[in-house]
C-alpha positions in Angstrom: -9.8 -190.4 -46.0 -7.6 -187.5 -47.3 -4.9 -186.3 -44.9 -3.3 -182.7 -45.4 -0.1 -182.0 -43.8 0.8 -177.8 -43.7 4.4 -177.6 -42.6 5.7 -174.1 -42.6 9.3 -173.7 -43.7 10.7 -170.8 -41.7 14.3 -172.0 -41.0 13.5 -175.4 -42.7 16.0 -175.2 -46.7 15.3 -177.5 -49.4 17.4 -180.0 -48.7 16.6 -180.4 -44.8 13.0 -180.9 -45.9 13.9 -183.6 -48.4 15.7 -185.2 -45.8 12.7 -184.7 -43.8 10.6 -186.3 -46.0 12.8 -189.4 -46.6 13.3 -190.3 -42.8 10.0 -189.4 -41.1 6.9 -189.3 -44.1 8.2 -191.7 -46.6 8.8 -194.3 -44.0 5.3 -194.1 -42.5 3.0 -193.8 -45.7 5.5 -196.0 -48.3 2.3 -196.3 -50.7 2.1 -192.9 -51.8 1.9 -189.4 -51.1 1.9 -186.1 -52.5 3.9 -182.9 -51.5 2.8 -179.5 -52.9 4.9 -176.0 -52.6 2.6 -173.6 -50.7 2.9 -169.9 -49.4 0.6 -170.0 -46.0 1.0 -167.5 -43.0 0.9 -168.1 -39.5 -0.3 -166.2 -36.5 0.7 -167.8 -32.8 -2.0 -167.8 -30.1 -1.9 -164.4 -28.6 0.7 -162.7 -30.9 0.2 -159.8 -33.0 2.5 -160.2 -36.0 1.3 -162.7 -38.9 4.2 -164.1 -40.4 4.5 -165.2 -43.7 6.3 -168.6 -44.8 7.5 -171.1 -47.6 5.6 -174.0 -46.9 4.7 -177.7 -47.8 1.6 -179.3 -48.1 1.9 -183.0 -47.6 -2.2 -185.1 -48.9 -1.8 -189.1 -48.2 -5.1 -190.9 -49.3 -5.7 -193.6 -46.6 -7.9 -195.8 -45.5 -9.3 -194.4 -41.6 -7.7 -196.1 -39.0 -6.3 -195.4 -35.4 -2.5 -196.6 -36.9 -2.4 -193.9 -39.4 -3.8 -191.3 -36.8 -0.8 -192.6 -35.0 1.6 -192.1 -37.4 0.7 -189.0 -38.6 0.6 -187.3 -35.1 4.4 -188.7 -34.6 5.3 -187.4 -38.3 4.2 -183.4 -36.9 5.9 -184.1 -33.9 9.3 -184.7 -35.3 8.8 -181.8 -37.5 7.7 -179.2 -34.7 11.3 -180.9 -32.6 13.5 -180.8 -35.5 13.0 -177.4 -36.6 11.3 -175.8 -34.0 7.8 -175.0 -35.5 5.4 -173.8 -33.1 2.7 -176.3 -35.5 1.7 -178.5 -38.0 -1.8 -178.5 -39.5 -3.7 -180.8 -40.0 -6.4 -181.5 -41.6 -8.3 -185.3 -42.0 -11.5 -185.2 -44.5 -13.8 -188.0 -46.0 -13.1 -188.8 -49.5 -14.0 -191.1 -51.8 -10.4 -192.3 -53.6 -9.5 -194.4 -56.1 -6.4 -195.4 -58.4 
Protein backbone atom coordinates (compact mmCIF):
# COMPACT_ATOMS: atom_id res chain seq x y z
CA UNK A 1 0.00 0.00 0.00
CA UNK A 2 0.94 3.83 -0.64
CA UNK A 3 0.53 6.11 2.39
CA UNK A 4 0.23 9.97 1.80
CA UNK A 5 0.98 12.22 4.59
CA UNK A 6 -0.42 16.20 3.95
CA UNK A 7 1.13 18.29 6.72
CA UNK A 8 0.34 21.87 6.46
CA UNK A 9 3.07 24.23 7.44
CA UNK A 10 1.42 27.30 8.90
CA UNK A 11 3.82 28.12 11.84
CA UNK A 12 5.96 25.02 11.08
CA UNK A 13 9.95 26.76 9.29
CA UNK A 14 12.22 24.61 7.51
CA UNK A 15 14.27 23.61 9.96
CA UNK A 16 11.50 22.58 12.62
CA UNK A 17 10.16 20.27 9.98
CA UNK A 18 13.47 18.65 9.29
CA UNK A 19 13.73 18.12 12.87
CA UNK A 20 10.27 16.82 12.55
CA UNK A 21 11.07 14.50 10.12
CA UNK A 22 14.30 13.06 11.83
CA UNK A 23 12.63 12.41 15.30
CA UNK A 24 9.09 11.23 14.55
CA UNK A 25 8.90 9.80 10.46
CA UNK A 26 12.37 8.67 9.96
CA UNK A 27 12.28 6.60 13.08
CA UNK A 28 9.09 4.85 12.23
CA UNK A 29 9.47 4.05 8.33
CA UNK A 30 13.72 3.78 8.40
CA UNK A 31 13.31 1.89 4.91
CA UNK A 32 12.31 4.72 2.90
CA UNK A 33 10.13 7.50 2.26
CA UNK A 34 9.55 10.38 0.19
CA UNK A 35 8.78 14.08 1.16
CA UNK A 36 7.45 16.43 -1.52
CA UNK A 37 7.02 20.52 -1.23
CA UNK A 38 3.24 21.15 -1.78
CA UNK A 39 0.93 24.35 -1.62
CA UNK A 40 -2.61 22.85 -0.30
CA UNK A 41 -5.30 24.94 1.51
CA UNK A 42 -7.36 24.11 4.39
CA UNK A 43 -10.86 24.92 5.40
CA UNK A 44 -11.83 23.90 9.38
CA UNK A 45 -15.24 22.27 9.88
CA UNK A 46 -17.66 25.14 10.18
CA UNK A 47 -15.31 28.10 9.27
CA UNK A 48 -15.63 30.33 6.55
CA UNK A 49 -12.16 31.43 5.61
CA UNK A 50 -9.90 28.92 3.40
CA UNK A 51 -6.50 29.36 4.36
CA UNK A 52 -3.73 28.82 2.18
CA UNK A 53 -0.32 26.96 3.38
CA UNK A 54 3.22 25.66 2.66
CA UNK A 55 2.96 22.20 2.96
CA UNK A 56 4.59 18.67 2.84
CA UNK A 57 3.53 15.65 1.43
CA UNK A 58 5.07 12.64 3.06
CA UNK A 59 4.27 8.84 0.39
CA UNK A 60 5.89 5.61 2.38
CA UNK A 61 5.34 2.38 0.22
CA UNK A 62 4.48 -0.43 2.75
CA UNK A 63 3.31 -3.44 3.08
CA UNK A 64 -0.67 -3.34 4.92
CA UNK A 65 -0.43 -4.05 8.34
CA UNK A 66 -2.17 -2.92 11.71
CA UNK A 67 1.72 -1.75 12.98
CA UNK A 68 2.16 0.68 10.26
CA UNK A 69 -1.59 1.90 10.78
CA UNK A 70 -0.19 2.35 14.20
CA UNK A 71 2.56 4.22 13.56
CA UNK A 72 1.40 6.39 11.13
CA UNK A 73 -1.66 7.58 13.33
CA UNK A 74 1.14 8.39 16.26
CA UNK A 75 3.36 10.19 13.50
CA UNK A 76 -0.01 12.84 12.80
CA UNK A 77 -0.51 13.08 16.30
CA UNK A 78 2.87 14.42 17.25
CA UNK A 79 2.58 16.81 14.41
CA UNK A 80 -1.04 18.18 15.20
CA UNK A 81 0.67 18.58 19.26
CA UNK A 82 3.81 19.96 18.26
CA UNK A 83 2.68 22.64 16.11
CA UNK A 84 -0.72 22.94 16.70
CA UNK A 85 -2.38 21.82 13.30
CA UNK A 86 -6.00 21.41 13.51
CA UNK A 87 -5.04 17.95 10.87
CA UNK A 88 -3.10 15.72 9.10
CA UNK A 89 -4.40 13.98 5.92
CA UNK A 90 -4.18 11.02 5.23
CA UNK A 91 -4.60 9.13 2.61
CA UNK A 92 -3.88 4.87 2.41
CA UNK A 93 -4.31 3.44 -1.30
CA UNK A 94 -3.62 -0.04 -2.88
CA UNK A 95 -0.59 -0.12 -5.07
CA UNK A 96 1.33 -2.47 -6.63
CA UNK A 97 5.26 -1.41 -5.66
CA UNK A 98 8.36 -2.48 -6.50
CA UNK A 99 12.21 -1.53 -6.21
Amino acid sequence: MVVELLFGRTGVSEARWVRFLAAEVTPRFPDGLTVLDARGQWRAPGAIKIVRERSKIVMIAMPPHADNDAKIYAMAEAYKKQFRQDSVGIIVRPACVAF
